[in-house]
N, C-alpha and C positions, 0 to 999 in steps of 0.2 A: 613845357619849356619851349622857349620860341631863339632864345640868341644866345650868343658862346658865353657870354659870363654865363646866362644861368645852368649852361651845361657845365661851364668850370666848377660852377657853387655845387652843381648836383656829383662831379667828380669829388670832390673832397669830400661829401659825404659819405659819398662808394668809400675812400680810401677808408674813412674814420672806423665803417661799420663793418666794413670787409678785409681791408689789408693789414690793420694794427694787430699787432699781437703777433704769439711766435706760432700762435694756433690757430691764425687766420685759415677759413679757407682754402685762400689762393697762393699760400705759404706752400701744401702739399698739391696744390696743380703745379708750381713751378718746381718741384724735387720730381713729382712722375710723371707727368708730362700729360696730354691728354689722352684717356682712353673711351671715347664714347661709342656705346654699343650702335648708338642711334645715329641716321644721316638725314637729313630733314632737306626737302626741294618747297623751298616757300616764294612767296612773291614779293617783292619792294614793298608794298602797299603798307605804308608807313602804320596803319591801323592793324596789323596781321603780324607780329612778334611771336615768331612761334615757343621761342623760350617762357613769354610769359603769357601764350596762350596756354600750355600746356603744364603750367608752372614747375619747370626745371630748373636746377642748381646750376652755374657755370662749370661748363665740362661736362656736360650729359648729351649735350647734342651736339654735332655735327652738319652746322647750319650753310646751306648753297642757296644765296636768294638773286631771283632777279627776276625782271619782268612776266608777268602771269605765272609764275612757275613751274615754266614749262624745261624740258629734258629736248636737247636733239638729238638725231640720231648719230650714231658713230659715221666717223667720216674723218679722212685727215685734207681738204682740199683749201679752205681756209688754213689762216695764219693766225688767229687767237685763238682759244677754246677755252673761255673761261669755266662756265659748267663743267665740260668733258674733263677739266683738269682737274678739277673740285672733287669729280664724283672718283674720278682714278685714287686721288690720294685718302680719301674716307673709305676708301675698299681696300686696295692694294697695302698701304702705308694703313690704316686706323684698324682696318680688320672690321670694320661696323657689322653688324649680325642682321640688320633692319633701314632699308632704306623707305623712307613715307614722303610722297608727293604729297604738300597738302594745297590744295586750291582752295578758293575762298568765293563769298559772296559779293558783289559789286567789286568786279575784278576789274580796274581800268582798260586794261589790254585787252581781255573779251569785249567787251564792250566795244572798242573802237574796231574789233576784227571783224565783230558781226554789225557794224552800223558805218562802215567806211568813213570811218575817221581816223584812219591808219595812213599818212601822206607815203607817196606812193614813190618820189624822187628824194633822193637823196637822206634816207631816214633809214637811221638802225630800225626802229621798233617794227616797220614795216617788212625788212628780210627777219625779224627775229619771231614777229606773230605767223609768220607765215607757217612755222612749225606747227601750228594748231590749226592752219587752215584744212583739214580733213575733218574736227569736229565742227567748223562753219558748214563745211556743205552736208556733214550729214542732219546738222540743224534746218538749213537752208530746205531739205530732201523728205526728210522726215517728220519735223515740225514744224510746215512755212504757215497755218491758221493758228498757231498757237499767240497769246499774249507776247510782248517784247521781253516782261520780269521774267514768263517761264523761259523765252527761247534762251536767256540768257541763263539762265540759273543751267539749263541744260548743257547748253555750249560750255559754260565755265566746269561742270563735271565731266564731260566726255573730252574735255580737254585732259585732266589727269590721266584718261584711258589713254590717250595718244602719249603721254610721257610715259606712264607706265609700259607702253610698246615699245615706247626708243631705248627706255632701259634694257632690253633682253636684248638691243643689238651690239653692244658692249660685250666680246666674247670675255672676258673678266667677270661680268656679272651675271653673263647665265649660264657659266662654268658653274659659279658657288651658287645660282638658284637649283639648278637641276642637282645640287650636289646635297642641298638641307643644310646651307654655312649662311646663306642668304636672304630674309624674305620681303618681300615688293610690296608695299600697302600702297591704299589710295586712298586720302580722307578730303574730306573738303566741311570748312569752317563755316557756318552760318553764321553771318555776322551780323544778321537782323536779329535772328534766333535766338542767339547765345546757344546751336548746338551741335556739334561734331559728327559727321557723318562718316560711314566707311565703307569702300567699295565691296560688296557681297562676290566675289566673280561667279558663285555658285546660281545666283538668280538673276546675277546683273544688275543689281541695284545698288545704290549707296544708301545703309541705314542707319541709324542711330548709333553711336557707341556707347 
């Protein structure tokens, strides 16, 4: 689908195949409202749906997407906080049991963090990658003779690591981690692959799921 008719045309068939009937679906998401155990941190990256990577029902997850899908840290110094507010109400208000960073493969935002193609004045994406700039230098540090597809597949996982850190700075969230109400994954999508990876924290690696 490329233009609004054919998203109108593909709406009406949502409606036909989902909302008819007294036993639609989305008949009993509007009487109990949502309760999704899950809160998913995904990236824009229009190819990366985590609903239908994962193939979930509407109301199962608790979707926060925005660039590389990264987490910042708690902080009230700014005046928006779109994330920060996202993740408050899928905790505080949803009660989620499981929150998942999931990063992906050919992540546009990694990429331009680790190849300076991040413009420098006057650009959101550039104060907003900077949140990852810790997995650039440790890419930068640790892996500077490696190929650019590895440095990147690296940078783009140890970028989850640095979200998964900013989460436990949210005293809400690592109230119910240390409590066992809470727990932190870290996946990241192969999307050469077709295959899902999961952060080990026990060896440090992301492996297959």
């Amino acid at each position: 689908m490329s233009s609004p008719r054919q998203l109108i045309e593909g709406f009406k068939r949502f409606r036909e195949q989902s909302l008819a009937g007294d036993d639609a679906q989305f008949h009993t998401l509007v009487q109990l409202g949502q309760t999704p155990s899950t809160l998913v941190v995904a990236c824009c990256d229009s190819r990366v749906d985590p609903a239908l990577i994962l193939d979930c029902a509407p109301g199962d997850l608790f979707v926060i997407r925005n660039v590389a899908n990264l987490v910042p840290p708690a902080e009230n110094q700014g005046h928006y906080h779109g994330t920060s507010a996202a993740l408050e109400f899928g905790v505080r208000n949803l009660g989620v049991q499981h929150i998942i960073v999931l990063g992906h493969a050919q992540c546009g935002g990694i990429h331009a963090l680790l190849e300076g193609g991040v413009p420098k004045d006057e650009s959101f994406i550039a104060e907003w990658m900077g949140i990852a700039d810790i997995a650039r230098k440790h890419v930068e540090l640790e892996h500077a003779g490696a190929d650019s597809k590895a440095r990147h597949r690296i940078c783009e996982q140890r970028a989850i690591l640095v979200s998964l850190d900013n989460l436990m700075t949210f005293s809400w969230i690592r109230d119910r981690v240390e409590q066992g109400t809470l727990a932190l994954h870290g996946w990241y999508f192969d999307i050469e692959q077709g295959e899902l990876l999961g952060y080990n924290p026990i060896n440090r690696q992301f492996e297959t799921l």
